[in-house]
LODO-336050 format. One record per residue (C-alpha): x, y, z; residue in three letters. Coordinates in Angstrom, 3 decimals, m for minus. Layout:
% residues N
xx = X, yy = Y, zz = Z, res = ala $
...
% end
This chain:
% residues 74
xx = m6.852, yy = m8.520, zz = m4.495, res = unk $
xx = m4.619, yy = m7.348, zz = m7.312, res = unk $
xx = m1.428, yy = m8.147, zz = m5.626, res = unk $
xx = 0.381, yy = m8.433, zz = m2.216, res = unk $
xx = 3.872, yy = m6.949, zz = m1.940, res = unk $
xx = 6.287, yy = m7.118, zz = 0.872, res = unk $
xx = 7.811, yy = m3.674, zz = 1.133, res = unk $
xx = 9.906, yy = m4.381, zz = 4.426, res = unk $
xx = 10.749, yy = m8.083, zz = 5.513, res = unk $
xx = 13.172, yy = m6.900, zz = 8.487, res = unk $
xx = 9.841, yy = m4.649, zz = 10.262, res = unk $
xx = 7.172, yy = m7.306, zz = 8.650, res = unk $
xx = 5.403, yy = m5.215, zz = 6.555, res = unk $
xx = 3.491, yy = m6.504, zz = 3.603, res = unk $
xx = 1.448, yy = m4.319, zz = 1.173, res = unk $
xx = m1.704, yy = m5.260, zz = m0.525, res = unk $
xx = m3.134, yy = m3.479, zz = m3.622, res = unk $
xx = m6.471, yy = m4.099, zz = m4.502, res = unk $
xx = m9.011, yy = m2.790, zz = m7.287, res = unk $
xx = m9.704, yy = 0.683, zz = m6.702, res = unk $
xx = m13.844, yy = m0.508, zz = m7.198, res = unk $
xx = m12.733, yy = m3.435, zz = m4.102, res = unk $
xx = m11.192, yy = m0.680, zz = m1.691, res = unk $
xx = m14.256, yy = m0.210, zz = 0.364, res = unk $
xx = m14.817, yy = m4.254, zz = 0.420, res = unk $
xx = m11.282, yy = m4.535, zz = 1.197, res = unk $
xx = m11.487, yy = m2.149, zz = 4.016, res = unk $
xx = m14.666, yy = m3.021, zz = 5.296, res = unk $
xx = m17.369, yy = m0.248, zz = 7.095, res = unk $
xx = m15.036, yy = 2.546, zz = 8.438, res = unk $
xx = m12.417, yy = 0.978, zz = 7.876, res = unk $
xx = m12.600, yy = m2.038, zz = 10.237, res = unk $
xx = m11.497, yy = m4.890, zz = 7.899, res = unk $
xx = m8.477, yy = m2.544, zz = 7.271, res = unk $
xx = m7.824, yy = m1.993, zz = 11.012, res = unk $
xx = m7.923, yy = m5.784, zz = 11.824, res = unk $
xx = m5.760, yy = m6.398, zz = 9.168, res = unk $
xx = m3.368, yy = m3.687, zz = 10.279, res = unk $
xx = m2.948, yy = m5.197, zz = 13.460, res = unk $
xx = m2.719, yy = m9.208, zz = 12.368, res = unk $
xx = m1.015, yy = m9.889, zz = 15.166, res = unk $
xx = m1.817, yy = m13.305, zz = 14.200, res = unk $
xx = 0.651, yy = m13.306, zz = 11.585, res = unk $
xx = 2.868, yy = m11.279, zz = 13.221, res = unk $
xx = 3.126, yy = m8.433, zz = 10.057, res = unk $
xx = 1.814, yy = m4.758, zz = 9.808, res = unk $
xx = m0.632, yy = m4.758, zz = 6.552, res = unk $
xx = m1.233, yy = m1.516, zz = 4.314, res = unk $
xx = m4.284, yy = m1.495, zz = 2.180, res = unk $
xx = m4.381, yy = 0.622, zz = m1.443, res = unk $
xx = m6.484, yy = 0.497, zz = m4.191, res = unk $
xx = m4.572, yy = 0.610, zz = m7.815, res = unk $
xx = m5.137, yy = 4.397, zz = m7.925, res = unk $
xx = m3.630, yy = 4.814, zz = m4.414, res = unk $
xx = m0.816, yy = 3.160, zz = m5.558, res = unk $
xx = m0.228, yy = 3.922, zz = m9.091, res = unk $
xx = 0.276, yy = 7.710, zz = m7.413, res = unk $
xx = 2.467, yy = 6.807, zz = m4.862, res = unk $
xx = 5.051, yy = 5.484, zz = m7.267, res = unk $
xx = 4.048, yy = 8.590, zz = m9.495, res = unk $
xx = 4.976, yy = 11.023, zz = m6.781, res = unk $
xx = 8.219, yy = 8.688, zz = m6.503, res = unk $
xx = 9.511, yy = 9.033, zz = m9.318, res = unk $
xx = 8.703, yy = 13.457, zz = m10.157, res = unk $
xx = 10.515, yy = 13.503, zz = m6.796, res = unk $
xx = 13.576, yy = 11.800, zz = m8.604, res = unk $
xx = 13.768, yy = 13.236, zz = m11.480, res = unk $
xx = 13.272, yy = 16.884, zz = m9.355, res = unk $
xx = 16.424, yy = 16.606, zz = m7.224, res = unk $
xx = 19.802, yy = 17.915, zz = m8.599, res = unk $
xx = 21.620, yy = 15.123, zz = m10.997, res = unk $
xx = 17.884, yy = 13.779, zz = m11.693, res = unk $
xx = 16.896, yy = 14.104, zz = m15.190, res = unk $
xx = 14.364, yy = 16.715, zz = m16.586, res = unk $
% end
């Protein structure tokens, strides 16, 4: 695990960001580590897993979709 980032406190939502060569371990077969964690009701929060790569495009796609709209820089 890289890091673990709370992205919404009010609707419990925590995001954790792991290697992209972890993401499978992370996840688990088909996805089932991913699913449990998703639904830790347990610990009452909604959990999204990403690798780095995920990630690192997410904020990439972020911020060409800020500097796109009108007053954004070019």
């Amino acid at each position: 695990m890289t890091r673990v980032q709370i992205v919404d406190p009010e609707n419990k939502k925590l995001e954790v960001i792991v290697e992209d060569s972890q993401l499978s371990l992370a996840i688990g077969e088909e996805g089932g580590q991913k699913r449990t964690a998703g639904r830790a009701s347990w610990i009452g929060w909604d959990i999204d897993i990403k690798s780095e790569e995920e990630k690192r495009q997410e904020i990439e796609e972020q911020m060409t979709a800020l500097t796109n709209r009108p007053g954004g820089r070019r």
